[in-house]
C-alpha positions as CSV (number, residue, x, y, z in Angstrom):
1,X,71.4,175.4,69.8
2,X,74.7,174.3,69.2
3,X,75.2,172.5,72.7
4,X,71.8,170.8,72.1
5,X,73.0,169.9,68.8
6,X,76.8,168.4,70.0
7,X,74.2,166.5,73.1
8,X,72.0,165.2,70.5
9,X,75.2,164.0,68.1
10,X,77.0,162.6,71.3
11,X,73.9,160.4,72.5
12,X,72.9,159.5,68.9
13,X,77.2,157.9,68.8
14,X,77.1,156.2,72.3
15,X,74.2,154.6,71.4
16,X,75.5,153.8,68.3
17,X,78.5,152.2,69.9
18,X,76.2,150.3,72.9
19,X,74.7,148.7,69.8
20,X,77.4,147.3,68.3
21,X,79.1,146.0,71.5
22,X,75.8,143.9,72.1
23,X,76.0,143.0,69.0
24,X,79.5,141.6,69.0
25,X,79.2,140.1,72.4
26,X,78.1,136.7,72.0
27,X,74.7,135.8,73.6
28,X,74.3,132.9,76.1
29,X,71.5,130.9,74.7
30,X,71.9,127.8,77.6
31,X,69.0,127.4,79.5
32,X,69.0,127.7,83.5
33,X,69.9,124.2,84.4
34,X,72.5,124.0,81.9
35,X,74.1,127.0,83.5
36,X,73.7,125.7,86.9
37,X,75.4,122.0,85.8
38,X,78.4,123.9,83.9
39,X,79.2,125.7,86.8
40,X,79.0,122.5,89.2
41,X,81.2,120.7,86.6
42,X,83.9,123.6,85.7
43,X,84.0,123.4,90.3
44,X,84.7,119.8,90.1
45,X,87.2,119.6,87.4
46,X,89.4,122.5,89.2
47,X,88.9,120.3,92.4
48,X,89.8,117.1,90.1
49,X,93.1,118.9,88.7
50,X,93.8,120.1,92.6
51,X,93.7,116.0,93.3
52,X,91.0,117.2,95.7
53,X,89.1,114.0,94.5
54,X,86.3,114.0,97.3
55,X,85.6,117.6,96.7
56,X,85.6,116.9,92.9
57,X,83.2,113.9,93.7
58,X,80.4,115.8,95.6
59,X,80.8,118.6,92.7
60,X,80.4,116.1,89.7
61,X,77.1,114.3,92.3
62,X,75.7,118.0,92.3
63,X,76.2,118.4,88.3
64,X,74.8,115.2,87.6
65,X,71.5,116.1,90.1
66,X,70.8,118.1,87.4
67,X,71.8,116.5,84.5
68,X,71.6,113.0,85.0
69,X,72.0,112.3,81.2
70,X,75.1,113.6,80.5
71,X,77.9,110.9,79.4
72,X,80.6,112.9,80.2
73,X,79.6,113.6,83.8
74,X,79.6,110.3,84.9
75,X,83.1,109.8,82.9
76,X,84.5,111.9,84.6
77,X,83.3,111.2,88.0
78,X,84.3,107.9,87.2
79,X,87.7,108.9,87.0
80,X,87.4,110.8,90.4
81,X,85.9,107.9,92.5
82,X,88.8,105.5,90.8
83,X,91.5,108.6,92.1
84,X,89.8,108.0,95.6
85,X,90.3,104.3,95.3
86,X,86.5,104.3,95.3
87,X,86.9,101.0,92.2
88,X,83.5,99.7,92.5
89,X,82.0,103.2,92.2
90,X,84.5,104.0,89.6
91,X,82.7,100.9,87.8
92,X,79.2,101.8,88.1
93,X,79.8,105.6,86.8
94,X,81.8,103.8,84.1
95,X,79.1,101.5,82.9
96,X,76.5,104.2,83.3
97,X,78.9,106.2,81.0
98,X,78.7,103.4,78.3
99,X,75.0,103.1,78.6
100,X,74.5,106.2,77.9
101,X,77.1,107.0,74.8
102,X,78.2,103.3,73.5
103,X,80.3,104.9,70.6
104,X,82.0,107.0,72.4
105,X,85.7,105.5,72.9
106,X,86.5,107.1,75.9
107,X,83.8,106.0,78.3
108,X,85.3,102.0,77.0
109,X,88.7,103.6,78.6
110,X,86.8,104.5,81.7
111,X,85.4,101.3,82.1
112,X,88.5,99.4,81.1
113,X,90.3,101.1,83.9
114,X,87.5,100.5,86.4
115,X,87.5,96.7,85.5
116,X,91.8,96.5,85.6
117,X,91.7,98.1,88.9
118,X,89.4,95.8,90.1
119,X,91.3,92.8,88.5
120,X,88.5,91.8,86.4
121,X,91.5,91.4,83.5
122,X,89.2,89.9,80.2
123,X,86.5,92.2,81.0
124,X,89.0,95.0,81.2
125,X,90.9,94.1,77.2
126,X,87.2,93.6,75.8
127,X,86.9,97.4,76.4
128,X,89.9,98.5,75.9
129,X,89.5,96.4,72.3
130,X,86.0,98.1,71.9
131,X,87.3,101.7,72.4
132,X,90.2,100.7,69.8
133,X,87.4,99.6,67.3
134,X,85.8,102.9,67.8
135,X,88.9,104.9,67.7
136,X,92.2,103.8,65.8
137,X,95.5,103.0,67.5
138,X,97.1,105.8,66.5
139,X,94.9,108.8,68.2
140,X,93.6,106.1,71.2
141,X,97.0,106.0,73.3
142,X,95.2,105.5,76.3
143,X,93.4,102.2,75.2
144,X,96.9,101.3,74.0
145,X,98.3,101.6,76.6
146,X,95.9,99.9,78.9
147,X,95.7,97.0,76.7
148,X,99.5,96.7,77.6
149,X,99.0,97.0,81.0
150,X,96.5,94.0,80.6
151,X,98.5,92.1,79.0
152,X,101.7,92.6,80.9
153,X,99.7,92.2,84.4
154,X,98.3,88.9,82.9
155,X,101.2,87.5,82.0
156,X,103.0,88.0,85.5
157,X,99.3,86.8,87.1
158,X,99.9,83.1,85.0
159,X,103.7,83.2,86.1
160,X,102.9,83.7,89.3
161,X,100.2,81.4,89.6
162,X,102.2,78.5,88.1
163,X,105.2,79.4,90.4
164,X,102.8,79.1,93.3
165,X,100.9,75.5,92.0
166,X,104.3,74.0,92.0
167,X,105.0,75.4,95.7
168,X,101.7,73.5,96.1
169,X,102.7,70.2,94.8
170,X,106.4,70.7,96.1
171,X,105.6,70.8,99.7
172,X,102.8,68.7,99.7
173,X,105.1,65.9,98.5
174,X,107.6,67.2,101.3
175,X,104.8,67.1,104.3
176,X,104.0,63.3,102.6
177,X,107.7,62.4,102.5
178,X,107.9,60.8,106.3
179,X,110.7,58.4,105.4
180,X,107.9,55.3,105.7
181,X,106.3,56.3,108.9
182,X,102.8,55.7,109.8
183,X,102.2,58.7,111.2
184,X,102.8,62.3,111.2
185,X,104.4,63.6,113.9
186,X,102.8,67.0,115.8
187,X,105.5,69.0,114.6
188,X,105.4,68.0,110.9
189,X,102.0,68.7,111.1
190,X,102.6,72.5,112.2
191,X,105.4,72.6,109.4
192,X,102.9,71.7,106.6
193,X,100.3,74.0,108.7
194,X,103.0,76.8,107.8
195,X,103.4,76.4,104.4
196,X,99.4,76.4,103.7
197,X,99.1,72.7,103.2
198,X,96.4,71.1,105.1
199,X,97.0,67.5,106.0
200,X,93.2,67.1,106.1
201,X,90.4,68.4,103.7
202,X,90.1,72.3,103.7
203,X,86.9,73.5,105.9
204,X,85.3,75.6,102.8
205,X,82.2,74.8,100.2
206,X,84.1,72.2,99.0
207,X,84.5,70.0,102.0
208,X,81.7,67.2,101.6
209,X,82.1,67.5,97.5
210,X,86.0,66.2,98.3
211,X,85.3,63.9,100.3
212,X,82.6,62.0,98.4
213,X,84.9,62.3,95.5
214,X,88.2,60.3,97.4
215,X,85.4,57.7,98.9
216,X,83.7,57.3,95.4
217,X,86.4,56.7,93.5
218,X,87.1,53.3,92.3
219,X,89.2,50.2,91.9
220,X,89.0,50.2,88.4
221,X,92.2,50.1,86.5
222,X,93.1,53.0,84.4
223,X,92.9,52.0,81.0
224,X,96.1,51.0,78.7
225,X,96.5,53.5,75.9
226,X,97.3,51.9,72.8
227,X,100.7,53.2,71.6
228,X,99.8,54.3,67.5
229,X,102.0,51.9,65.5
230,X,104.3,54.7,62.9
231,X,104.9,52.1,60.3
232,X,106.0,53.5,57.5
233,X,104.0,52.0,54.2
234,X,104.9,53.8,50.6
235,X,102.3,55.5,48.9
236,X,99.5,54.4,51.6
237,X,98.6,57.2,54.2
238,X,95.6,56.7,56.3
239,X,93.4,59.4,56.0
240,X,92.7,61.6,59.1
241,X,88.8,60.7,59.1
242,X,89.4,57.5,58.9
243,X,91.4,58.2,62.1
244,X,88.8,60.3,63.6
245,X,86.2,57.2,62.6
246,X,88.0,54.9,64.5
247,X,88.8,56.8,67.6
248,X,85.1,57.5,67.3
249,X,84.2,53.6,67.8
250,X,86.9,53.7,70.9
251,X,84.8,56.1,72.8
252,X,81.4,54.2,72.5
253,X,78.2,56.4,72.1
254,X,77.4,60.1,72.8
255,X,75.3,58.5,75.9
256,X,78.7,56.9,77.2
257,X,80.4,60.0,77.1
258,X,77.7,62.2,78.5
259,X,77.5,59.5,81.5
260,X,81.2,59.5,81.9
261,X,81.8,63.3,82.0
262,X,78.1,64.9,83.7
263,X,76.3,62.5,84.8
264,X,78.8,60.4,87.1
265,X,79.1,61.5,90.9
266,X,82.2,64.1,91.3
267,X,82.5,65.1,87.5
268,X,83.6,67.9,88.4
269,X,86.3,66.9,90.5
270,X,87.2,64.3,87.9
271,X,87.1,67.0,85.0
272,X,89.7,69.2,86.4
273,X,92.0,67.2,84.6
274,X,91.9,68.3,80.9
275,X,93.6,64.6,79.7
276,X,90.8,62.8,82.1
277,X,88.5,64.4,80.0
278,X,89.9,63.5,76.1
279,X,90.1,60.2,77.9
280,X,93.9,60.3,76.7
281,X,97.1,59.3,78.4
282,X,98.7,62.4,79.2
283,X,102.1,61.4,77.2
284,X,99.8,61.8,74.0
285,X,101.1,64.3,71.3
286,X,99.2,67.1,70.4
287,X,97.9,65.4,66.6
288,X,96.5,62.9,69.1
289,X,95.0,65.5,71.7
290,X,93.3,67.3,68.3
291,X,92.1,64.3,66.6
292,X,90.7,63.5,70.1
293,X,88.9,66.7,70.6
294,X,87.2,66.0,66.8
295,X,86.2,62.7,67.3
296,X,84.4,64.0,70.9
297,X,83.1,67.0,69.0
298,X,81.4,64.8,66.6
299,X,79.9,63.0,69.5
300,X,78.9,66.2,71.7
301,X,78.5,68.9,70.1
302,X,75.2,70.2,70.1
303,X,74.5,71.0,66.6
304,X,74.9,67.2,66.0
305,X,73.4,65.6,69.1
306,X,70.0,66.4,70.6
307,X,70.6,64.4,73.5
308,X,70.2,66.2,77.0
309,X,73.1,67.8,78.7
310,X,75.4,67.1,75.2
311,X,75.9,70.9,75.4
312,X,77.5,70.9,79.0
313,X,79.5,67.6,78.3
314,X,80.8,69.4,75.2
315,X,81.7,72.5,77.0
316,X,84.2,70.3,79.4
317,X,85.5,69.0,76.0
318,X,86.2,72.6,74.5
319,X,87.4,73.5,77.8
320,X,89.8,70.6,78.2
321,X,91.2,71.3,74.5
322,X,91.5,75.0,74.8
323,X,93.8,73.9,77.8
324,X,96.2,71.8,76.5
325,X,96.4,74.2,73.3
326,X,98.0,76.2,75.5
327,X,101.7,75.3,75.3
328,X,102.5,76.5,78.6
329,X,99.4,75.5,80.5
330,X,99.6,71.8,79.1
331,X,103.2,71.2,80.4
332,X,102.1,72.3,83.3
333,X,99.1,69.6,83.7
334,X,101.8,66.9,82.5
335,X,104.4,68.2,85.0
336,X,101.2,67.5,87.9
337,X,100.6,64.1,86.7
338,X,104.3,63.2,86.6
339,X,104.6,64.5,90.2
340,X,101.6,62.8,91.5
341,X,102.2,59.7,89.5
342,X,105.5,59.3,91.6
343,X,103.8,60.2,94.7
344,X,101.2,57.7,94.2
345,X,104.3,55.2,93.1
346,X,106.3,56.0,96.4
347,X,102.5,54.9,98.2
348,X,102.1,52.1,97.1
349,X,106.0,50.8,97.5
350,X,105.3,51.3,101.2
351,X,101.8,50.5,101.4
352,X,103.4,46.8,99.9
353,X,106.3,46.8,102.1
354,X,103.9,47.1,105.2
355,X,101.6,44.8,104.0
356,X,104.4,42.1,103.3
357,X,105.3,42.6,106.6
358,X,102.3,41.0,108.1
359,X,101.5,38.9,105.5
360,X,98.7,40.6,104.2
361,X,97.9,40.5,100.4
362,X,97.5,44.2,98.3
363,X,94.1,44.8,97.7
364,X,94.8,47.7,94.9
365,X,97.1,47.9,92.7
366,X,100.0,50.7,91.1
367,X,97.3,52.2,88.8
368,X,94.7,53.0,91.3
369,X,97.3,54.6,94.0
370,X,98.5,56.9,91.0
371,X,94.9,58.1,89.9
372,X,93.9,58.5,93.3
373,X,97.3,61.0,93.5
374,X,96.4,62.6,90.4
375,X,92.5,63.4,91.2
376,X,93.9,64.5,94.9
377,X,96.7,67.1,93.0
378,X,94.0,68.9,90.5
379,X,91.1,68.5,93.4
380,X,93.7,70.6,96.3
381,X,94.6,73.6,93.6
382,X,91.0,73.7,92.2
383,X,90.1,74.3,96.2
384,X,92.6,76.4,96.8
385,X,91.6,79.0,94.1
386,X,87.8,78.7,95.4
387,X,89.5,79.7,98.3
388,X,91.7,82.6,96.9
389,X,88.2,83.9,94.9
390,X,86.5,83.9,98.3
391,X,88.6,86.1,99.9
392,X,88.6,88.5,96.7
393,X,84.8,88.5,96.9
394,X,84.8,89.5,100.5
395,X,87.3,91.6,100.2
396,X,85.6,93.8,97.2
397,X,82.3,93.2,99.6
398,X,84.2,94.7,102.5
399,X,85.4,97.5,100.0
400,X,81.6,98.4,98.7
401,X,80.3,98.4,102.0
402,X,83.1,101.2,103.2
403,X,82.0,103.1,99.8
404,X,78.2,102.7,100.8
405,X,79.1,104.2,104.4
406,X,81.1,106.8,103.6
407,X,78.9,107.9,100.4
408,X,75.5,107.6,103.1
409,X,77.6,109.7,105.4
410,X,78.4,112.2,103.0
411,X,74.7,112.5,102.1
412,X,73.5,112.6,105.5
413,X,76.1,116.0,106.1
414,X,74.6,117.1,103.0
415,X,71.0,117.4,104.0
416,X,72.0,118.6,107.4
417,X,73.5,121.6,105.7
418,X,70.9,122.1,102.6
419,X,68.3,121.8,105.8
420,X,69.9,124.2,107.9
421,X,70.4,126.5,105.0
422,X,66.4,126.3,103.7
423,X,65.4,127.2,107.3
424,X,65.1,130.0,109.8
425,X,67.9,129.1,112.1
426,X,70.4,130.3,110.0
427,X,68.4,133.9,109.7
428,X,67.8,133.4,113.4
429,X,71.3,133.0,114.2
430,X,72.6,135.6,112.2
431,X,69.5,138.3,113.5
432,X,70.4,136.7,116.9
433,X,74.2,138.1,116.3
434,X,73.2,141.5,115.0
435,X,71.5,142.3,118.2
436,X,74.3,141.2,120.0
437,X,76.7,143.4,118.2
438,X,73.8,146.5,118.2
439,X,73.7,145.9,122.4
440,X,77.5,145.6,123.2
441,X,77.9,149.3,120.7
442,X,74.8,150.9,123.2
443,X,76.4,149.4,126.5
444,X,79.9,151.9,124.8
């Protein structure tokens, strides 16, 4: 009686104690799938922190095969593909991200750092801004920080590009400089060749458009701008509309301008030159360059004239102004004009001299040599950064392409295995060994 009694006390306390350990362990309520994409995902991030990025890749590809709504995953393969220096990928996971969570601050991070990497810099600082908006300065270091890097990298991108237009200018006025010689010699030739200057037109997009432009353009002289007269009057100021009024008669009506800016052959040749299209000299101060930019406004813009294509002719206007606001930007326009003003100056001197030697009279005249010179400098850098953006465009092509192969490859290994898995062969195989094994013991 008394062992049954101690049996029946003993079971009746480890079941007590069973009960309360089940109930103090916590119960997993996650569903099957949600199981199955944890586990996928805790696998890729310890392949992510191992910097085993394609491992962490195919992981985060299996997680998100089951879950493809989950923010994070594609975050974080984001951040995976742009370790591989997979950036297009890195891009798309990062937009997909967004799409999926727009106030969440860190997929703008991930997509800011898939835009920087791929150089795509003002796409990059609007979402590095956004993710600021959403989270403050203070607790967002990483949008901080990659807003700096933005900034920094742009700022040495415009240094660098400026260094390299002046190259331009500077040894295309050396390969012109042939001491009054009517032609260029072979080996001049190569030495321009080698310093990227083409004697001729470039063979890209832009070849026919430059040449119609040269042919087209005309004998007409510039016109003379009308230096303001600063008289000093007492107690009698002009008022700045009045200004803006008068400069408004000088430019005619908003038809004149929209014929002069889109609807003249090679506009866009001619508007690369932000003072071309003010229609200012190029010595004007910046009150004049502002009142200028009203007085067109009030022409263009499209809230006031209904005419067709005022919107596109104002848009070279806002262009042309937001140029030469730029400190920086518009000394280096003037510092092109002065350059290719003397070039064109240096032309026609010898042009002259040649022509006076066999008594020949100048068909054109200082102005048009110098226009022709300045239309020439804006039309070779303008081709010279299609050309640049070209290359980038082929090279990122190039780049997806290699992603697209090696991404189909990986897939194609992956079916050969989940195939070889799902069928017999495997069991075959394996069978196949056992009886091998089972024979060579019986042989013993």
């Amino acid at each position: 009686m008394t062992s049954t009694a101690n049996d029946n006390v003993t079971s009746s306390s480890s079941s007590t104690t069973s009960t309360t350990q089940q109930q103090n362990e916590p119960t997993d309520t996650r569903e099957e799938w949600e199981i199955q994409r944890d586990a996928f995902k805790s696998k890729a991030d310890a392949h992510y922190k191992a910097k085993h990025f394609r491992e962490a890749i195919a992981a985060y590809t299996d997680a998100i095969s089951v879950d493809d709504q989950s923010h994070i995953l594609y975050s974080n393969r984001s951040a995976a593909y742009l370790s591989n220096n997979e950036k297009s990928k890195a891009l798309r996971d990062a937009q997909k991200c967004v799409e999926l969570k727009v106030d969440w601050h860190k997929g703008h991070n991930r997509l800011g750092s898939a835009l920087f990497s791929l150089g795509r810099c003002n796409e990059a600082r609007k979402a590095y801004m956004e993710s600021l908006r959403l989270q403050p300065e203070g607790s967002n270091p990483v949008a901080s920080k990659g807003l700096a890097d933005v900034r920094a990298f742009e700022q040495r991108r415009v240094e660098q590009e400026r260094r390299q237009r002046e190259a331009v200018v500077m040894e295309a006025s050396a390969c012109d400089d042939d001491d009054g010689a009517d032609d260029v010699s072979v080996k001049e030739k190569k030495e321009c060749a080698s310093m990227n200057v083409s004697l001729a037109s470039p063979k890209d997009e832009g070849d026919d458009l430059l040449g119609d432009f040269f042919t087209s353009v005309d004998d007409k002289k510039l016109k003379e701008e009308e230096k303001l007269k600063r008289e000093e009057i007492p107690d009698v100021v002009e008022a700045d509309s009045s200004k803006i009024k008068k400069e408004n008669a000088d430019l005619g009506t908003a038809k004149d301008q929209i014929n002069r800016l889109i609807l003249t052959s090679n506009h866009q040749w001619k508007n690369l030159n932000p003072f071309y299209v003010l229609d200012i000299s190029h010595t004007a101060s910046e009150d004049e360059v502002a009142r200028r930019y009203k007085a067109l406004s009030l022409l263009l813009h499209p809230d006031k004239c209904k005419k067709e294509r005022a919107r596109d002719a104002f848009e070279e206007v806002r262009k042309a102004n937001s140029q030469l606001s730029d400190e920086s930007k518009r000394k280096h326009v003037c510092d092109l004009i002065k350059t290719a003003m003397k070039k064109g100056q240096k032309e026609f001197d010898q042009e002259r001299k040649r022509k006076n030697a066999v008594g020949l009279k100048m068909e054109e005249n200082l102005e048009s040599f110098q226009r022709k010179k300045v239309m020439k400098v804006f039309a070779d850098i303008e081709l010279k950064r299609r050309e640049i953006e070209q290359r980038k465009r082929k090279h990122e092509q190039r780049e997806r392409e290699q992603e697209d192969a090696e991404a189909e490859k990986l897939k194609k290994e992956h079916e050969f295995e989940m195939n070889w898995k799902s069928g017999n062969r495997l069991n075959n195989r394996m069978g196949n060994w056992r009886d091998f094994q089972g024979k060579g013991k019986r042989r013993k």
